[in-house]
N, C-alpha and C positions, 0 to 999 in steps of 0.2 A: 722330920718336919721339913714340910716346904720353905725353898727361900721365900721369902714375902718380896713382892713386886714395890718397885721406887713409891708406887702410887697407896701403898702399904704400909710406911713407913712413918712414923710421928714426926710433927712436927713442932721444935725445940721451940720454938718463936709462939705459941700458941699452948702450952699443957699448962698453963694458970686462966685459961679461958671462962672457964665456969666459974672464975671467981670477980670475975668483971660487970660493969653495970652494961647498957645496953650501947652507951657513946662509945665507948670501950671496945666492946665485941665488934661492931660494925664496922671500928677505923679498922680494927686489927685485920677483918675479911678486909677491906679496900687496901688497905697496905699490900697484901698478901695477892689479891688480884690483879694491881701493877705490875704484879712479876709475869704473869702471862703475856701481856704484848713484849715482852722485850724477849720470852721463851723462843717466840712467835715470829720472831726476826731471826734467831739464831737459825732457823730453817727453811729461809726462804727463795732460797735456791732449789732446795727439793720440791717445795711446793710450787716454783713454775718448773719445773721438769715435770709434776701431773698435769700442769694446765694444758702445758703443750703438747700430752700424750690424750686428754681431753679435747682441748679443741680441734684434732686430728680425726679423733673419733670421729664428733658430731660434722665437720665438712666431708667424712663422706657414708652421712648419714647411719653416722653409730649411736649408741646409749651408751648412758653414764648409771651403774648403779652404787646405792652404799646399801650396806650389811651394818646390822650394832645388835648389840643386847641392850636393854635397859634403858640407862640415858641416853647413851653412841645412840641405841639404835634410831631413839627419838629426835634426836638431834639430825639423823640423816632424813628422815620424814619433813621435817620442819623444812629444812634449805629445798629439797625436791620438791617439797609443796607450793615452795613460793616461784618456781623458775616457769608457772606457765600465766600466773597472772604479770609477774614485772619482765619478762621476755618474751611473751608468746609462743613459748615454748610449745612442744605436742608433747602429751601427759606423760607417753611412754618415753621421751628423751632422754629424762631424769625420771630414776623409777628408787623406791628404797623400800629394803624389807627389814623387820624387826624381827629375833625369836622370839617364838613363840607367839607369832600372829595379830592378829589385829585387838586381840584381848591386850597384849602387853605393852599398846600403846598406852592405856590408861591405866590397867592394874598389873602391879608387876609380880611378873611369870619368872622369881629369880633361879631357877634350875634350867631354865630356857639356856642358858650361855652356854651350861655343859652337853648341847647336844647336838654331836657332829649331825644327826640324820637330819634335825630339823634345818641343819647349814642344806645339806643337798637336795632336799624337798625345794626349799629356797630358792637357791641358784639353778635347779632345775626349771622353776616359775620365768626366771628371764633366760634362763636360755644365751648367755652369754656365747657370743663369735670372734674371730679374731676384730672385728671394726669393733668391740667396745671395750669400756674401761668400768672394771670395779674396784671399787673401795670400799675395806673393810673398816671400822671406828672402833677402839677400843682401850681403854686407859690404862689396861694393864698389858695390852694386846698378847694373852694367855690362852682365854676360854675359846676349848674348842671349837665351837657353832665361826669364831671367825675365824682362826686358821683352816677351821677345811673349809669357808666359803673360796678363801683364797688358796687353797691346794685345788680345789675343784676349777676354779676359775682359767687359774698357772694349764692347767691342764685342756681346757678348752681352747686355749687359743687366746684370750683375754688378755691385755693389758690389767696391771693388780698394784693397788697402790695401798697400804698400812699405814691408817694413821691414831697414833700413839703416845704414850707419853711415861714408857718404860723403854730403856735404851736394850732390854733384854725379851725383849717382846719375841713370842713364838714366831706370831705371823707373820715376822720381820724374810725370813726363810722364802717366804709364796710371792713376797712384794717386790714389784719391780721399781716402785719406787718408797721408798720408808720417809716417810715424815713426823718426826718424835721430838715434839719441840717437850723440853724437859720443863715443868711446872714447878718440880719437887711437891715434897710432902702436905696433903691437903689443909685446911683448919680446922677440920673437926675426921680423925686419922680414919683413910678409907674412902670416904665420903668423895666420890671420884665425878658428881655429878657439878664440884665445882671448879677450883680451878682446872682441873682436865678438859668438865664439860666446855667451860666457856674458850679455852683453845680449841678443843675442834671446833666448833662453831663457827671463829675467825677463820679457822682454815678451812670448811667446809665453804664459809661465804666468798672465799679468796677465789678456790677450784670453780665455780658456780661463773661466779663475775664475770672473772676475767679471760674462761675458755668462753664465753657469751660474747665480751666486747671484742673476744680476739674474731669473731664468725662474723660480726658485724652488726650485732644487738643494741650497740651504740651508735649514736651519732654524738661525737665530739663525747660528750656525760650525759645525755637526754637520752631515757627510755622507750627508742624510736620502735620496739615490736610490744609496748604495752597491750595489755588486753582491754578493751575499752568496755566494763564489764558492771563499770556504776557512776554514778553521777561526779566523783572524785574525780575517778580515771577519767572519764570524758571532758570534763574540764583541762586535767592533765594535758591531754593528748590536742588539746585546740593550742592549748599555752606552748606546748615544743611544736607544732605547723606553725605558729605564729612565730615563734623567735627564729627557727632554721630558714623561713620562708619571706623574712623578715615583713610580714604580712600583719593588719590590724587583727584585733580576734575574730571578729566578725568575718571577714573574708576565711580565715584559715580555717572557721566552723564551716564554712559552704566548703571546701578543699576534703575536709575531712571527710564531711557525708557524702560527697559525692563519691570520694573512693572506698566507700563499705566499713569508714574508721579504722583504717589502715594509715597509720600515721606516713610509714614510710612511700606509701603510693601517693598519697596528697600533697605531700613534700616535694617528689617528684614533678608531679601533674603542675604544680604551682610553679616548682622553679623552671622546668624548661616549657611549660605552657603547653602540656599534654594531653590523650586519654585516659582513661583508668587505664586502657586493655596498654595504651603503649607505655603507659609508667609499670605497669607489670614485668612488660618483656624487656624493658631496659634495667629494671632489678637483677634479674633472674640472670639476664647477660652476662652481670657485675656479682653474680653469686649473691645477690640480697644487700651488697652491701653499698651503703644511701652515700658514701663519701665518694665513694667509685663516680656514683653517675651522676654525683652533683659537678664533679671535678669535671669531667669529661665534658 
């Protein structure tokens, strides 16, 4: 018999569960979920060693991709999804694939994990160079579809980062960087989609952010490459021209439209009293980044 992986293993604090009323069961999950931020801490050295093997990537124009089965998988879908409306990302910057395809986004495909081929069909899709970074998600980080995403990858040229939440993890081997914040034993034994899921998550949102704020995605904490894409966002993006530009709303709305709702050209154009075309070239100078060329 196989060892059973940490993420396997029961937990003491939790096997009178089903004997509990509903106030009961839900402290015991929230007790048991605080122990994830502080997992999460214990690894956060490894997890800016990705960032900064990530925001190396994307300055000179790499991809970032993540691999998962099941929840990982969905849980890399989710953060990639969100990095081109609150960044302005391009689609393909942040790209994520699931086994087992677009089916087992919603129904799960659970022999998908065990299938090295489906890993290299996969990784064959992005096409991974030495310029990008993949990351595999996995709570047991066992099942083969991600060690050979990241044997394949190790082998391309790739930067390879595992992240986990077994200190015995296969894929630990292909990773150049292993991040395995230790959750221990689930609430209901196995059941990996929760406290595991919700530490990748955190650390999925971490790698995302802060290789973004590191390129210059930010100005100060303002989502200055929003995508201005509905009536929210637009709003959004008058209210940061207004406060960066220290501008009424009204004026930062005429800034905005005039530079194509490009937060960060308006911004520009308003503070040193420019063109669209010369607040572009004075970006692009400063590598996009809006603190550069406000400073300057």
């Amino acid at each position: 018999m196989l060892k059973p992986a940490l993420t396997e293993l029961r937990n003491a604090d939790t096997i009178n569960i089903d004997l509990m009323d509903s106030a009961q069961i839900v402290s015991l999950i929230n007790q048991e979920d605080m122990k994830v931020a502080l997992a999460v801490q214990k690894v956060l050295s490894d997890v800016a060693k990705a960032v900064d093997y990530i925001a190396e990537a994307f300055a000179k124009g790499g991809r970032l991709a993540y691999f998962g089965a099941g929840t990982s998988g969905r849980i890399g879908i989710l953060d990639a999804s969100e990095c081109v409306p609150t960044f302005g990302a391009a689609p393909e910057m942040v790209q994520a694939f699931i086994a087992g395809g677009e089916k087992a986004i919603i129904h799960s495909v659970e022999n998908a994990e065990d299938r090295a081929d489906l890993a290299e069909e996969d990784v064959a899709k992005f096409a991974p160079t030495k310029n990008d970074v993949v990351v595999a998600i996995s709570a047991s980080g066992n099942p083969d579809y991600v060690v050979k995403v990241l044997q394949k990858a190790k082998e391309l040229g790739a930067v390879t980062v595992a992240v986990s939440s077994n200190p015995e993890a296969k894929m630990q081997q292909f990773a150049d960087v292993f991040i395995n914040p230790i959750v221990g034993p689930e609430v209901v034994t196995g059941s990996s989609r929760m406290k595991s899921g919700t530490a990748q998550k955190m650390v999925l949102n971490m790698l995302t952010t802060a290789a973004m704020i590191r390129i210059g995605k930010t100005y100060e904490n303002l989502m200055i490459d929003v995508s201005v894409s509905n009536q929210k966002l637009y709003d959004r993006a008058c209210r940061i021209v207004a406060d960066i530009t220290k501008l009424d709303y009204q004026q930062a709305e005429e800034y905005l439209k005039a530079s194509g709702l490009k937060v960060k050209v308006a911004c520009v154009m308003a503070r040193l009293k420019c063109s669209k075309d010369e607040a572009l070239q004075k970006l692009e100078q400063q590598g996009g980044v809006l603190r550069r060329v406000i400073k300057q």
